[in-house]
N, C-alpha and C positions, 0 to 999 in steps of 0.2 A: 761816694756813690751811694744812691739809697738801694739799690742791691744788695749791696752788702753790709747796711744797717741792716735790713730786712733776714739776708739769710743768719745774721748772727742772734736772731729775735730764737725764743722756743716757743713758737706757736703756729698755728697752722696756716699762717701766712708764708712763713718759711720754706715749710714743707711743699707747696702749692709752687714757689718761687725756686726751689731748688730739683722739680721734678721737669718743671718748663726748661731751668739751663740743662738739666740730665736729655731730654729729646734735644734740642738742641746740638748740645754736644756731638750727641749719638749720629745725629746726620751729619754732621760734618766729618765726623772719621771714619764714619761709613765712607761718604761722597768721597773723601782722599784717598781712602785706602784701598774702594774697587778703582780710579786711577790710575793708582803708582803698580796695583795688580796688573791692569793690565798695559801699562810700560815694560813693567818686568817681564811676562810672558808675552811681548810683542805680537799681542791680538791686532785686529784687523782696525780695531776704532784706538781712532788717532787723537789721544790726547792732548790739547792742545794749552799752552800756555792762560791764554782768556778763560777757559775753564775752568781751572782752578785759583786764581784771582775771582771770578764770578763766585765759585762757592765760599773763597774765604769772605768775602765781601758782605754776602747774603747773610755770614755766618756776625758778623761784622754790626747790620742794619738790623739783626735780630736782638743782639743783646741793650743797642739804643733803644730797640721800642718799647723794650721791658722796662729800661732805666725811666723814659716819659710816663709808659701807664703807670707805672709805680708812684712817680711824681704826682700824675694824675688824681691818682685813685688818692694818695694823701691830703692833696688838698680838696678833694671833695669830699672827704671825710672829714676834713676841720671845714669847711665852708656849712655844711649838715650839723655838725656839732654846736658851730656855734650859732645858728640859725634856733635851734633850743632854746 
């Protein structure tokens, strides 16, 4: 995966690349964990199965788009480079 070419680079590509999966992250164990919160303290919104497949999913489509732009952005960096 070029992800993870990129995130083991030391440069500010990295950093850029590893703060996008950190918000990432962030919302999905957010999104899970208000949830299974409110399972546990049997609130009045009814958790539903689809729900939480929709968020892993979303979570799922997010890190493929990162894997494409990154692709992206590579070859149009060598397409520029070598157009030079």
């Amino acid at each position: 995966m070029v992800t993870v070419k990129v995130l083991k680079r030391k440069d500010a590509a990295s950093v850029v690349v590893a703060i996008v999966l950190g918000f990432i992250f962030w919302a999905l164990l957010s999104s899970l964990s208000h949830d299974l919160a409110n399972v546990l303290t049997g609130r009045d919104e009814v958790v539903e199965f689809a729900d939480i497949v929709r968020t892993v999913l979303a979570f799922g489509l997010q890190l493929v788009l990162i894997e494409v732009g990154l692709r992206l952005a590579i070859l149009a960096r060598g397409a520029y480079l070598g157009a030079r």
